[in-house]
C-alpha positions, 0 to 999 in steps of 0.5 A: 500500500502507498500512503499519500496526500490528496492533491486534486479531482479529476471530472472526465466527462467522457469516460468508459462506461466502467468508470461511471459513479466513481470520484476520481482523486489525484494523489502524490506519495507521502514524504516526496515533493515531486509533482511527477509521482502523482497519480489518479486514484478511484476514491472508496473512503470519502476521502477529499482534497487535503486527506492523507489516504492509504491507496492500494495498486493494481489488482488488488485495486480492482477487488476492491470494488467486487468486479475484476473488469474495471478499468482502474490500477489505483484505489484509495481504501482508506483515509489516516487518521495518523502517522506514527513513525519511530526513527532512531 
């Protein structure tokens, strides 16, 4: 799983019918600045702009929705609440 912020929405007016009744989010992996590593993730936690959101990929992302012919390689499956990291 990544763990990344919310950054932006994306609203496709034509789409493949598949894609239809998802909200479409775009996310850059935690702890980078580099806008290069974002990526769109179909949204299954409510999540919005300024969430940190867990995200899985490919088809692990699919199962997430019960079907395995949906077009997508990323979901967001959870919103953080925290982030505990010890360091040495």
């Amino acid at each position: 799983m990544i763990i990344g912020d919310v950054i932006g929405s994306v609203w496709a007016t034509r789409k493949d019918e598949k894609l239809n009744g998802l909200k479409l989010l775009v996310v850059r992996p935690k702890y980078t600045d580099d806008l290069r590593a974002s990526f769109v993730a179909a949204d299954t936690a409510s999540a919005g702009v300024g969430d940190t959101v867990l995200v899985t990929k490919g088809s692990s992302a699919r199962s997430a929705f019960g079907r395995e012919r949906i077009p997508v390689d990323s979901v967001i499956v959870g919103v953080v609440d925290s982030i505990d990291i010890k360091e040495d």
